[in-house]
Each structure stands twice: as structure tokens, then as C-alpha cells.
N, C-alpha and C positions, 0 to 999 in steps of 0.2 A: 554309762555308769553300770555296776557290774551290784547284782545283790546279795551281799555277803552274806557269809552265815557264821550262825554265833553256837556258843557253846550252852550246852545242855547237859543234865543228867541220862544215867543214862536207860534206856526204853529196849523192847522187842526189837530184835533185831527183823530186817526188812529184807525180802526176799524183791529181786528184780524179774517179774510178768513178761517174759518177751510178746504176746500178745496183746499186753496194754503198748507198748512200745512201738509196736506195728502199728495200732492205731495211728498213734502221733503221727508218725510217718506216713501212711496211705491218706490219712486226710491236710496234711502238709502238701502232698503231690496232686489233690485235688485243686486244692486252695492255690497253690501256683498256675496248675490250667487254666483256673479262671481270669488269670492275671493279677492275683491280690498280693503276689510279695514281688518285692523288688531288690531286697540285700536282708542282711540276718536280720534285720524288724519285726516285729510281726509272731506270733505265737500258739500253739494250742496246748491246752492243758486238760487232764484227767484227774479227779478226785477218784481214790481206791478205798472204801472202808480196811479198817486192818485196826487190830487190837493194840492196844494203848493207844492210840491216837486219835483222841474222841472227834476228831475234823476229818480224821480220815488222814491218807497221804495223796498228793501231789505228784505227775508223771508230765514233764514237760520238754523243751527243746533246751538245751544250756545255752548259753552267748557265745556270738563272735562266732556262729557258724546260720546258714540262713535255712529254711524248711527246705527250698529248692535242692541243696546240697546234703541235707544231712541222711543220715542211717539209725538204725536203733543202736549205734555206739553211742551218739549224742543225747540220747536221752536218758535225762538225771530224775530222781525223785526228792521230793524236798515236803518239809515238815509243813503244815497250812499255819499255823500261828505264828512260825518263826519261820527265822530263814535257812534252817539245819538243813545240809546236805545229807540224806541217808543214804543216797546210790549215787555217785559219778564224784568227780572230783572239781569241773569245770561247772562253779556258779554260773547261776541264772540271769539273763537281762533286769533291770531296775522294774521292769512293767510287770514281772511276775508277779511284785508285791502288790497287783492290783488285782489278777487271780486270784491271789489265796485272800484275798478280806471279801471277795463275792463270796469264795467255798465257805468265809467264815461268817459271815452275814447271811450267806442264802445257804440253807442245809437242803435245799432242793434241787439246788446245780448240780449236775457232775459233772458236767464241761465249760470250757470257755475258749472261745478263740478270739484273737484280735489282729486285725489287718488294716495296711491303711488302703484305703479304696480311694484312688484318682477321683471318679463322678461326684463325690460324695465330700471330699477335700473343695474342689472347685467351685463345686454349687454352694457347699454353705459358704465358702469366703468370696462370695459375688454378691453376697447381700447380708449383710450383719444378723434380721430378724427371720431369718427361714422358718419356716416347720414344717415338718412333712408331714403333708395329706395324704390321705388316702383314695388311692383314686381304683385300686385292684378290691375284687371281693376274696380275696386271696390274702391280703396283706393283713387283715387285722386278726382273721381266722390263725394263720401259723404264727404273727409273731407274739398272740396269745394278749400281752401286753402292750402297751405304746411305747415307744421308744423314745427315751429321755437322752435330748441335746443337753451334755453337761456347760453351763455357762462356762464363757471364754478364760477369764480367770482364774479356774480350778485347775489343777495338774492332779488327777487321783490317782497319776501313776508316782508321781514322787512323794504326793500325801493324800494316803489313802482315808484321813479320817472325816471328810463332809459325806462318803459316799454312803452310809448310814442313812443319811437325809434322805436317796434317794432310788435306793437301790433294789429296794422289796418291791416297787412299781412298776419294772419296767425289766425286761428280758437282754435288753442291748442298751449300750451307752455308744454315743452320736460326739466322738470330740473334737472340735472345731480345729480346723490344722492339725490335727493327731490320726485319728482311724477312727474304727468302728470295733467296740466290742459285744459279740453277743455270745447266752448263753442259756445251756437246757439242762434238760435231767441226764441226755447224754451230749456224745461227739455230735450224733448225726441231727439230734434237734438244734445241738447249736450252728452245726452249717446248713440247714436247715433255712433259717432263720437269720441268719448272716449273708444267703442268697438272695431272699424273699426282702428283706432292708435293702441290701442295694440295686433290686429290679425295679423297685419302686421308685430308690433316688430316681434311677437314668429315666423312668417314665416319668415323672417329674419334671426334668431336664427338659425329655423332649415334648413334652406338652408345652411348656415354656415358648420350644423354638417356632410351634407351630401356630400356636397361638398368636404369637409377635409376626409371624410371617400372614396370616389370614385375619387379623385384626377380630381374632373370638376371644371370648373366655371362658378357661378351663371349667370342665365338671367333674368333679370332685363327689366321695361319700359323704352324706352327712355324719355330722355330730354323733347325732343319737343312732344313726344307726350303725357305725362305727363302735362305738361303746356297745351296743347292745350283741356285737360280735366278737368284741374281744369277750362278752363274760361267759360265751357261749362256744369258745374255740375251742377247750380241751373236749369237747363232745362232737363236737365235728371234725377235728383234724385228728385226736390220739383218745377216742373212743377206750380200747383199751385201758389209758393207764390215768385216767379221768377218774 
């Protein structure tokens, strides 16, 4: 399903950044090394402040072509409240509409990527009740917040309005048979943080194997001092902008 775009009055006309455009593309050619796209699925998106558009505008990949493939010909920019196309002509994937309500719910984002991750697909549909522990001291520090598995019944890419519920809590959504979206203040925090979610899964995974193979049980972070790590991340991992 393709995200159409609708008619609006009319606003500041919009200048097309070939250096936001590169982005897309240089961390698209990342995000394929790692092996996270597999055909056009899959997304990153840039929030731009720019005058009349109090959300800011949107810089993303358009559909029916995949990251692996594309150029800064294929990236479009689209309005964050609606689905106006202000630069390219070839609408957006359906899952965009789930970028722009984070950019429009979290005024702290400016990025978002969404991949779907094999490890991370597999292990949660091998067990209905997963949740992921923390078992790195690295894990809770980068991804700042915990990462909220969206129950299995929600589609927040087709309807985006339960994510309100829960989306101020949590940096990345975890969707069961879907992907993983995560997001920062920029690109690089949210692959960042989209690397650091699935090192975790696979060490997960393979604690899993080794444990069933050696008949132990895993050790894990505590609770509390997991939480006590997330409230203390942005002073340890981005000192800076803390």
C-alpha cells in the first residue's frame, strides 16, 4: 500500500538539501551491510526544521524501490501531519505514516529507521511471551530507554493512533512478525541504537543455545540496576547534548 498524499493550502515553498539526501543513502548502504534490508521494506527518515511547518519536514526513501538500490533521485520529502508530497513525485511506503506521528508525537526525534531483522523476527515468534533482558552494560546505556514490544494485534503502521500510549517511553518499537523501529535526535543515534537492539537480541538467542546445550541459567542485569542505567544514559553515552 502506497501513502497517498492529499491536498493542502498553499505554504513556503521547499528547497531539496542534497546533503540531507546523502544521508538517506550513506546510512541505507550501511543498514544493507549489516544485512537488515532484503527488497524495498524497510526505511530511514530525517525530520528538517523549515519555516511554516511547525513539525518540521520529512526526507525519506519513496516506494517500490529498496535502500540497497536507491540514489538521492529517490528521495522525496513529505509534509509530517499529512501526507503532502513537497519534493519528488513517487509517494511513500504505508509505514511512513508511522515515522511522521513519532516526528509528530516526539519533538525530540529527528530520525527514524525501520528494518526488519531475521534474529529478532525468529526469536520473538519462537515464544509468544519474550522480553528482552538485558544482559550487555552497553544495552541500556545507548538505548537510553527500554524498548517497547508493541502487542501482537496492533498494526501502528496502518493505525497509527494507540502509539500515543506508548511511545514517549521507549526509543524503539519491537514488532512481532514486522521489524524493529528505532529512533534518536539524529540519523546516527538512531542506528546507533538499532545496532545496539539487535546485538542484544542475537546475544539473547545465543545464550539461549548455550544454556539448553550446558544445562545453566542465564545471567542477566538486574531490574534495578538496569533502570538505574537507563536514567543515567544520556550522561554517559552523549555527555554533550544531555
Amino acid at each position: 500500500m502506497l501513502d497517498r498524499p492529499t491536498a493542502t493550502a498553499a505554504r513556503p515553498p521547499v528547497l531539496f538539501d542534497e546533503k540531507i539526501a546523502e544521508q538517506i543513502v550513506r546510512y541505507g548502504r550501511m543498514l544493507v551491510k549489516r544485512g537488515y534490508v532484503h527488497n524495498s521494506l524497510g526505511n530511514v527518515a530525517i525530520r528538517v526544521p523549515h519555516q511554516g511547518y511547525p513539525y518540521g519536514i520529512a526526507y525519506t526513501k519513496h516506494s517500490t524501490i529498496s535502500l540497497e538500490e536507491m540514489t538521492i533521485d529517490n528521495v522525496v520529502i513529505t509534509d509530517i501531519p499529512t501526507t503532502d508530497l513537497l519534493h519528488g513525485t513517487i509517494p511513500t511506503s504505508v509505514g511512513h505514516k508511522l515515522n511522521r506521528e513519532i516526528f509528530r508525537l516526539r519533538p525530540d526525534v529527528g530520525a527514524v529507521i525501520h528494518v526488519h531483522h531475521d534474529e529478532t523476527l525468529a526469536w520473538l515468534g519462537s515464544k509468544p511471551d519474550r522480553e528482552i533482558k538485558a544482559m550487555s552494560l552497553e544495552f541500556p546505556y545507548v538505548m537510553g530507554k527500554p524498548p517497547c514490544i508493541v502487542p501482537s494485534h496492533l498494526d501502528v503502521e496502518q493505525d497509527v493512533g494507540p502509539l500515543d500510549q506508548f511511545v514517549h517511553g521507549t526509543n524503539s518499537l519491537v514488532m512481532i512478525r514486522h521489524g524493529i523501529t528505532s529512533f534518536g535526535r539524529n540519523v546516527s543515534e538512531a542506528y546507533h541504537r538499532l545496532n545496539t537492539l539487535t546485538s542484544e537480541i542475537r546475544r539473547n538467542v545465543l545464550m539461549e543455545i548455550l544454556c539448553k546445550m550446558n544445562g545453566t541459567e542465564g545471567q542477566f542485569l538486574t531490574q534495578k540496576d538496569v533502570d538505574w542505567m537507563y536514567s543515567v544514559a544520556e550522561s554517559v553515552i552523549y555527555p554533550t547534548q544531555s
